[in-house]
Steps between C-alpha positions, in 0.01 A plus 500: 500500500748753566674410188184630308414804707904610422412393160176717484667812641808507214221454248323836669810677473594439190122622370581838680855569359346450171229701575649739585765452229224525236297801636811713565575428094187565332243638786126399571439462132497198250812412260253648261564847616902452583626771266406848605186666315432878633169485672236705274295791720219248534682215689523273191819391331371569125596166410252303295484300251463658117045519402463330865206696668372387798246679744620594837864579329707820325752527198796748536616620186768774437633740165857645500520514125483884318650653823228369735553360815090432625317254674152339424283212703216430535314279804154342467362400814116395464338715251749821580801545327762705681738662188829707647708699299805696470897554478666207661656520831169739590175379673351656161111528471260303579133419337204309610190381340206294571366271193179312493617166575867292572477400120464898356801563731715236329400609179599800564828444628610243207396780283691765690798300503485443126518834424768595696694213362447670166657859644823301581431402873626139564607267832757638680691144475507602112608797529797364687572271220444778243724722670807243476472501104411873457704794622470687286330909518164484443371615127200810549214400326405661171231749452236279325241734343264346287386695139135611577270416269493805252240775553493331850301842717534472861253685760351486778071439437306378848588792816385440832526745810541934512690612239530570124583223183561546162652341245844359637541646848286518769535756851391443824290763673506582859317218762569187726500267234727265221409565131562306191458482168495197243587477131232616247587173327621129606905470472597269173692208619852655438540880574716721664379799695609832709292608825641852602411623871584852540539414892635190635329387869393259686197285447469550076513217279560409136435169312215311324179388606173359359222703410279434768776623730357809726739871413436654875484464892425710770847588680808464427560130347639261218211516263680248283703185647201464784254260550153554391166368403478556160791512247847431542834742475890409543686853557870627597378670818683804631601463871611798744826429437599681162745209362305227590173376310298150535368282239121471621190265420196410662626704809829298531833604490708274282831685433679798612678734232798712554597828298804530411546873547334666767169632455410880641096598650303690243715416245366405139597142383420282160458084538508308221276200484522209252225237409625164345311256350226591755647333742773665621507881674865638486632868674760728462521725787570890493894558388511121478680331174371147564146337532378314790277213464116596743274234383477150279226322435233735480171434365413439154175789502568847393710715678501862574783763600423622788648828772392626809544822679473624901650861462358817457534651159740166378501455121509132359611485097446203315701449162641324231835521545530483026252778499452719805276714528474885690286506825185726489432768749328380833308647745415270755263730688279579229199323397545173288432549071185263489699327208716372740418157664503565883351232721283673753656568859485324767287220286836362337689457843574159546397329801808301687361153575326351696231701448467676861200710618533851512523698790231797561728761650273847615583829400786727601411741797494814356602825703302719677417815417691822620650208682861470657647409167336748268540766766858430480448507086420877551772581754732410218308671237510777742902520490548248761724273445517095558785468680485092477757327709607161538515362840555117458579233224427118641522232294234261590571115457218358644197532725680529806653841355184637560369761734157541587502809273637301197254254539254677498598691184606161300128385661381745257705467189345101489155641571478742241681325217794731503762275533524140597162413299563097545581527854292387789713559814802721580726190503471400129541908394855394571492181243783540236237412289295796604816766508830449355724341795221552716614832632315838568646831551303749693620871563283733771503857417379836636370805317495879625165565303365178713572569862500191718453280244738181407531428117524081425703383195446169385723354223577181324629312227246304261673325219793760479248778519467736778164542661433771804238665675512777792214522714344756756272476761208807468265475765593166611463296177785434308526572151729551159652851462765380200628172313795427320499271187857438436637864502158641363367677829155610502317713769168305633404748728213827418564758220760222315532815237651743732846649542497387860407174371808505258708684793432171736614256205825644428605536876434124543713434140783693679449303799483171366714466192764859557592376845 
């Protein structure tokens, strides 16, 4: 007996030292997974086998050809796909969306993946392999402008939203909304075009889309590249950052775009867009020498140019780049020429699914007269002068920021519609979703012409746009004295027309943007 117990404890020793042997070589993995692979921003090695698709699993797949150095996977868990984007060695971008079942999400990534196998993107164990062979610098790819068919005429027919179209260019008037505009006739299967945007900014798009595609949306949005009831669009969407732009469709983001020279605000730009075979949407970005590959495999209907527009007074030219033609005059404030086929406001808004029941929000309080406010008005007409001050900036990042005065005052931005129209509690006003990175700023103010009186300044980011309202309290009921769309301030309070009126909005520009 004690020859087997001596027996049984070598045997347990020996199991250890190569236990331990074996875990110190190659870790708490399989002999599968002995030679290093760089773990992807989702957890997942990339490695999978070539057309294998399986649900519950990702595919990693890189491009370093043409002076590119970008990531691209995509996860399907379920019927959501997870896609995630971006320069390697970066966390990137990231993109979710929810199909109707686990089999439209696998179609959807096998015919994601296919198409970014046809821009160049491949396994990162074949790029290693292709790297060996090839060293050599990286050829730029050649302009590849199509002839246009001849007496090919290019402008812009269906206009939805304020403004003024005609012919080939179309201007956005003044108002909290994205316009577009769609081709007077479908695209032939292999054509070059030119959009020219006489102000680059966030939140406009260019591409193609089907007829039945809707031109405008309240606020400031992609029109084109989002997902919507009717009609489908795939656009090169313009982000807040000037150099970067994202290939968009069906409201996800399936490539980022770089410019190659730095883009400045307000600046005009030109993109050229190329159709091939139908099939195939190319771009050449502003100062750029090379095209860039947005979408493959689109439909086999007709197709339409298509451009939207979110600032004031910005001019979008469409043209043939083998016979361009001049812009006409615009005036985006006067009224339409009945010849010109405008879809009626706010009928061709599109509604962002699922279809969600409007909220009944009352009307704005409206000041009383020869009230505190007004009475101050006429001080000012008077001579008097303003004499706004800032007391405090806070930046609020979430409820608990809050005093009771700020509550109350947010309280009645959500029950009048003002801001935060989705919202139903002071918690999910501070949703990224709701306000970019989920931050407020408010600023409290005082006024000589309104002894006693506190001035509240609430501002936020929605969708790279700046949104603010300042509120007084008259009589003990809070209400809007001025509001700030993205620079353009405008005076809410009695006799809007005034000097003191215009007086009260240029203090508060010096205040907030001079300081």
């Amino acid at each position: 007996m004690r020859h087997i117990r001596v027996s049984k404890l070598a045997l347990t020793r020996s199991a250890l030292l190569f236990a331990a042997f074996w875990f110190s070589a190659f870790g708490w993995v399989g002999p599968e997974r002995r030679q290093h692979q760089p773990r992807s921003p989702l957890g997942c090695s990339g490695r999978k086998r070539r057309g294998s698709f399986e649900p519950d699993d990702m595919v990693r797949l890189i491009c370093t050809s043409d002076k590119h150095h970008k990531f691209w996977e995509i996860e399907v868990s379920g019927k959501e796909t997870t896609v995630r984007y971006g320069r390697i060695d970066t966390k990137g971008r990231t993109s979710k969306k929810s199909h109707e079942d686990a089999d439209a999400a696998k179609a959807f990534m096998e015919k994601q993946i296919k198409a970014k196998r046809k821009k160049g993107y491949i396994e990162p164990e074949q790029n290693e392999a292709e790297t060996e062979e090839t060293d050599k610098a990286p050829v730029p790819a050649v302009d590849k402008a199509v002839a246009n068919p001849p007496n090919l005429v290019l402008k812009w027919g269906d206009f939805a939203g304020h403004g003024a179209c005609k012919e080939n260019a179309f201007m956005k008037a003044s108002g909290r909304e994205s316009v577009g505009a769609r081709s007077s006739q479908p695209l032939p299967k292999d054509v070059t075009w030119t959009v020219r945007y006489s102000l680059i900014g966030s939140h406009q798009a260019v591409g193609v889309a089907t007829k039945d595609a809707p031109l405008c949306m309240d606020g400031y949005h992609f029109v084109f590249g989002d997902e919507t009831e009717k009609g489908e669009s795939w656009a090169l969407c313009f982000t807040k950052s000037l150099d970067e732009f994202l290939a968009r469709h069906e409201a996800h983001e399936l490539e980022e775009l770089h410019s190659e020279t730095p883009l400045k605000e307000g600046q005009a730009v030109e993109f050229q867009l190329r159709l091939s075979k139908g099939k195939e949407l190319y771009v050449r970005l502003p100062n750029s020498k090379k095209e860039e590959l947005l979408f493959s495999d689109l439909p086999e209907e007709e197709l339409y140019a298509v451009a939207s527009a979110t600032y004031y007074h910005t001019q979008v030219v469409i043209q043939n780049p083998s016979d361009p033609q001049p812009a006409p005059d615009l005036d985006p404030d006067a009224k339409q020429v009945k010849k010109i086929p405008t879809r009626p406001h706010p009928a061709a808004v599109r509604t962002p699914p699922p279809k969600r029941k409007k909220r009944a929000f009352p009307p704005l309080p409206a000041f009383n007269k020869k009230g505190l406010v007004e009475s101050a008005v006429a001080k000012v007409e008077g001579g008097a002068a303003w004499e706004l001050e800032e007391l405090e900036r806070k930046v609020l990042k979430n409820e608990n920021c809050l005093d009771d005065r700020m509550r109350q005052q947010m309280a009645f931005l959500m029950q009048y519609g003002i801001m935060f129209r989705e919202c139903d509690s002071l918690e999910a006003c501070f949703n990224e979703r709701v306000v970019d990175d989920g931050i407020m700023v408010v600023r409290t103010l005082k006024s000589a012409a309104l002894p006693n009186v506190l001035l509240s300044y609430f501002e936020g980011g929605f969708g790279g746009n700046s949104m603010g309202f300042m509120m007084v309290e008259e009589d003990g009921v809070t209400k809007c004295i001025l509001e700030n769309c993205d620079t353009d301030l405008s005076w809410r309070g009695p006799n809007e027309k005034s000097k003191a009126a215009e007086a009260f909005v240029q203090a508060f520009w010096t205040i907030r943007y001079d300081d």
